[in-house]
Z-matrix of the N, CA and C atoms (Angstrom, degrees):
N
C 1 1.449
C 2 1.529 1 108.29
N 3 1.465 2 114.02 1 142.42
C 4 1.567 3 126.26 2 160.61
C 5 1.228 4 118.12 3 -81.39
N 6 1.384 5 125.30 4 144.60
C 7 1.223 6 117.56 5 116.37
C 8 1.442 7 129.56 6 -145.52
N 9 1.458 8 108.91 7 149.56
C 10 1.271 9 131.57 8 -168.52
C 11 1.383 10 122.80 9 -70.01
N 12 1.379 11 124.77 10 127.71
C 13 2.216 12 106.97 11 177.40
C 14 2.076 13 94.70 12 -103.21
N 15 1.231 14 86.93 13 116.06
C 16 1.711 15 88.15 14 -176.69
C 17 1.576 16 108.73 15 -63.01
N 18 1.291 17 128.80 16 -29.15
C 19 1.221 18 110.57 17 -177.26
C 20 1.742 19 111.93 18 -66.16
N 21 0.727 20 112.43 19 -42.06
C 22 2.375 21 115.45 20 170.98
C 23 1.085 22 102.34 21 -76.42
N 24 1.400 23 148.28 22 -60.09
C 25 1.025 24 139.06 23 -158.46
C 26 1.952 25 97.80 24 111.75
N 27 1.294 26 115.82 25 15.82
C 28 1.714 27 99.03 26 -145.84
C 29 1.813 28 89.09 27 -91.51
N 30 1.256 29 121.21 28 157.77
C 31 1.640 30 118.95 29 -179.79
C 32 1.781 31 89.41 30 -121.03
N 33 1.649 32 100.15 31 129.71
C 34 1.529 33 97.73 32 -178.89
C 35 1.799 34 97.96 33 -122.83
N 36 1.233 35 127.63 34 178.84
C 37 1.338 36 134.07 35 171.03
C 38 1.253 37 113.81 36 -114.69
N 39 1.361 38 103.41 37 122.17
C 40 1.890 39 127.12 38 -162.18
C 41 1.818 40 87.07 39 158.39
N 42 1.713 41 103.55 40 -160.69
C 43 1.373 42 138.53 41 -166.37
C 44 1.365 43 99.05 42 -147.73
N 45 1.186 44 110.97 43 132.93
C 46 1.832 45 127.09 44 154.20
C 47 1.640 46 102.62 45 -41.37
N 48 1.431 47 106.45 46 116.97
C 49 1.313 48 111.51 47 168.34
C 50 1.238 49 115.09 48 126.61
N 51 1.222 50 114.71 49 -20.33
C 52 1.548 51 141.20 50 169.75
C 53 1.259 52 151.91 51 -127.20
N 54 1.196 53 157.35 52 -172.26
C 55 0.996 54 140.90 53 174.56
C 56 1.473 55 116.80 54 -68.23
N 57 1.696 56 120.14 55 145.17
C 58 1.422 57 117.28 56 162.28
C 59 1.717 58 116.88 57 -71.03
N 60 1.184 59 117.60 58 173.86
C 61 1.690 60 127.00 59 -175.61
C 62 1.753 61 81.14 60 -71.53
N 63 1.224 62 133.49 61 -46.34
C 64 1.707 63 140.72 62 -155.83
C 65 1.581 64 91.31 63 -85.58
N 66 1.239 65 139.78 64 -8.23
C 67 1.502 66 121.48 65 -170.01
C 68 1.303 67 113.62 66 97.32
N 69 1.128 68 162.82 67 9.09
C 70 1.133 69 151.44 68 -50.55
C 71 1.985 70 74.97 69 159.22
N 72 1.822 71 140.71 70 112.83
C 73 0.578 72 164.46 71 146.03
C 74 1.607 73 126.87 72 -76.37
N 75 1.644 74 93.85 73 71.54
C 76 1.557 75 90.63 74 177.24
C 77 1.415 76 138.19 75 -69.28
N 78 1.124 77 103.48 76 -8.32
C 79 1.735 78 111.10 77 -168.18
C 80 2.121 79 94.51 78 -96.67
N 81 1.593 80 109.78 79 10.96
C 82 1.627 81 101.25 80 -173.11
C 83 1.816 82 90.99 81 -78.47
N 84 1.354 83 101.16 82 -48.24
C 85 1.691 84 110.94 83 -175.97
C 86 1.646 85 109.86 84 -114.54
N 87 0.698 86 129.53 85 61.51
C 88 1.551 87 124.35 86 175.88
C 89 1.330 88 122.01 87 -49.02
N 90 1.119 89 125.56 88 -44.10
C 91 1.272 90 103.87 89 176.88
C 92 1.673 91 115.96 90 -85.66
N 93 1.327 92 121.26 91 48.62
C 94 1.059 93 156.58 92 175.25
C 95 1.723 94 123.24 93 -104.59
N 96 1.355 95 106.20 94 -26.58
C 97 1.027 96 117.70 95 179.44
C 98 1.988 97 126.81 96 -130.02
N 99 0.976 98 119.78 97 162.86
C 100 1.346 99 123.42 98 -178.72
C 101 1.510 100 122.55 99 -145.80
N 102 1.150 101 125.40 100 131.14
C 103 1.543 102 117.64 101 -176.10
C 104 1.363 103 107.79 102 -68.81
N 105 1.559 104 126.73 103 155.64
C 106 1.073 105 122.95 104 -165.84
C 107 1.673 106 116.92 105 -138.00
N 108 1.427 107 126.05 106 179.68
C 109 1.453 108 105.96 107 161.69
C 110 1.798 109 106.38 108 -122.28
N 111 1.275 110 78.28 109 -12.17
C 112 1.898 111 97.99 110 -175.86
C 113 1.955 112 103.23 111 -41.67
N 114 1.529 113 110.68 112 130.79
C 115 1.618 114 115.86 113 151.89
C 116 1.424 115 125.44 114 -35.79
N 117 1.432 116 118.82 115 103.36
C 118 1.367 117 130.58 116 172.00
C 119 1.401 118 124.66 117 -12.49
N 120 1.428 119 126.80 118 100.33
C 121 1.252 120 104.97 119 -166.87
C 122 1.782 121 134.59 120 -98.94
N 123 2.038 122 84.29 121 0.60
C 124 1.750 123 104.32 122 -162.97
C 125 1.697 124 97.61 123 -81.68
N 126 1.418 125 85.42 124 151.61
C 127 1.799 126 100.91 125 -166.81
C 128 1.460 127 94.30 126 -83.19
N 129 1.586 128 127.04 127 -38.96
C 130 1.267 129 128.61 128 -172.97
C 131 1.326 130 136.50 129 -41.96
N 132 1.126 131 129.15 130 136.86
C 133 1.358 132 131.95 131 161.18
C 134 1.598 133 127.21 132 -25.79
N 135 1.450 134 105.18 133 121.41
C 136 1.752 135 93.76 134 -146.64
C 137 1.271 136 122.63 135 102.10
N 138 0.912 137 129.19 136 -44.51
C 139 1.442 138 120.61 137 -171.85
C 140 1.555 139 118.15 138 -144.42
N 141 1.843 140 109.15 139 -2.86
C 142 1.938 141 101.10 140 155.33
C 143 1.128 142 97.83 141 -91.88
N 144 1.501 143 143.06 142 45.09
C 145 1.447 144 116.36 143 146.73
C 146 1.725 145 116.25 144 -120.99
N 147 1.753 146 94.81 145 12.60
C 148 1.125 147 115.41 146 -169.49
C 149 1.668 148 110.04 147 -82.78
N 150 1.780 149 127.18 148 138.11
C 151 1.455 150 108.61 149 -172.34
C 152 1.489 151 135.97 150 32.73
N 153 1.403 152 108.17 151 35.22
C 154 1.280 153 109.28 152 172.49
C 155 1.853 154 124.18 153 -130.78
């Protein structure tokens, strides 16, 4: 699963509601974020080895 933070554009691996694979605390701002289908786009640990 994706999810996306709409303000960057950045696509991380996790679900809205929870934590990202990168640390990434979605439930701090939620409407900050969106589930996605888009290719992972975070360089971070956790999530650049994700779909790629």
């Amino acid at each position: 699963m994706a999810v996306k933070h709409i303000p960057t554009g950045e696509v991380h691996k996790g679900y809205k509601g929870g934590i990202t694979d990168c640390g990434f605390d979605t439930r701090a701002k939620p409407e900050h974020w969106e589930e996605s289908v888009e290719e992972i786009t975070c360089d971070k640990k956790g999530c650049k080895t994700s779909y790629r």
